[in-house]
N, C-alpha and C positions, 0 to 999 in steps of 0.2 A: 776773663777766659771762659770761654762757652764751655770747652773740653767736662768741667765740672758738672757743669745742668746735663751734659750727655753722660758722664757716668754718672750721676743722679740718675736720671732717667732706667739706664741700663741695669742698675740697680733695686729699680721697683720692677721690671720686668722678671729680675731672679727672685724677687720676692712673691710677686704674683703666682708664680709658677709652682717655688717650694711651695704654697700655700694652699694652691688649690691639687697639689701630684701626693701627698702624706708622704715624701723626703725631706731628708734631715739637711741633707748638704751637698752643695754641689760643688764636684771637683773640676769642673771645665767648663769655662764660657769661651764662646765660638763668637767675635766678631767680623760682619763683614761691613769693608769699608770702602770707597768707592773713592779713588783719585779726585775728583772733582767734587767733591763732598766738603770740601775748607776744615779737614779735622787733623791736627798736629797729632799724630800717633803717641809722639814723645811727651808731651803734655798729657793725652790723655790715659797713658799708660799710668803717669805720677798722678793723675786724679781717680783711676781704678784703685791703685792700690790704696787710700785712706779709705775710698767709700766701702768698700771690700771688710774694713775691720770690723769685726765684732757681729757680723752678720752670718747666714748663714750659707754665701760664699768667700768667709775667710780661711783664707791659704788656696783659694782656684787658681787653677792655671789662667790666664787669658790668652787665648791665641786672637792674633790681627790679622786677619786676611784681607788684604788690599785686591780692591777689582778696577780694571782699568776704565778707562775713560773713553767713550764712543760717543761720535755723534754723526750727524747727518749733516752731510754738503750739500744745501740745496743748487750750487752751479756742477756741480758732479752729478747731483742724485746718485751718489750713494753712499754709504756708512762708511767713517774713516775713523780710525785712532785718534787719539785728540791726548795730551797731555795738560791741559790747562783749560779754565772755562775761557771763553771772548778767545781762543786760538784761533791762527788762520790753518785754513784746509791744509793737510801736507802732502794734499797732490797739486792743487790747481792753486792753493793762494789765497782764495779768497776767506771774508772774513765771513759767509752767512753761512757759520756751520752750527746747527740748532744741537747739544746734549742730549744724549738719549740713554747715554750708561755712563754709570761710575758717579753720581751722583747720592749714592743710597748710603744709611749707614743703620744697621740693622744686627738684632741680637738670630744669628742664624742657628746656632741649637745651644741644649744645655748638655753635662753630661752630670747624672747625681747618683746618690745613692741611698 
């Protein structure tokens, strides 16, 4: 389950952060997560909350914000919605539609104090 190395990960980001801001604890991690990003929200929500204990964002709120998925129709030339990676275009069909959003998954702010 990768969801684990990503809240590992996310978790030295909060640490980084208290460490170099002189706060004690932060009450709100802001995740943004991108449709096309392969991240089970549900998983990694149950992999926040273990890495989260005993650190100095236990008891944070996590908020998930999901961003949608865009890509480029190269038989269109131009940006369409996409719900899936390898989708076809949902104007024209075709399958050469390159990802250009919703790929990301990123710690977008802290809030502490």
């Amino acid at each position: 389950m990768h969801e684990m190395s990503l809240a590992e990960g996310v978790m030295r980001i909060v640490e980084d952060a208290v460490a170099g801001s002189g706060c004690t604890r932060v009450k709100e991690i802001r995740l943004e997560i991108g449709a096309l990003a392969g991240v089970e929200v549900e998983a990694l929500r149950f992999c926040m909350d273990a890495v989260l204990r005993g650190g100095p964002a236990e008891g944070a709120t996590v908020v998930y914000e999901q961003t949608p998925g865009f890509g480029w129709c190269m038989q269109c030339a131009e940006g369409v919605a996409i719900e899936a990676l390898y989708a076809a275009c949902p104007r024209c069909g075709s399958y050469q539609v390159q990802p250009t959003g919703g790929l990301e998954m990123r710690v977008k702010d802290l809030l502490v104090e």
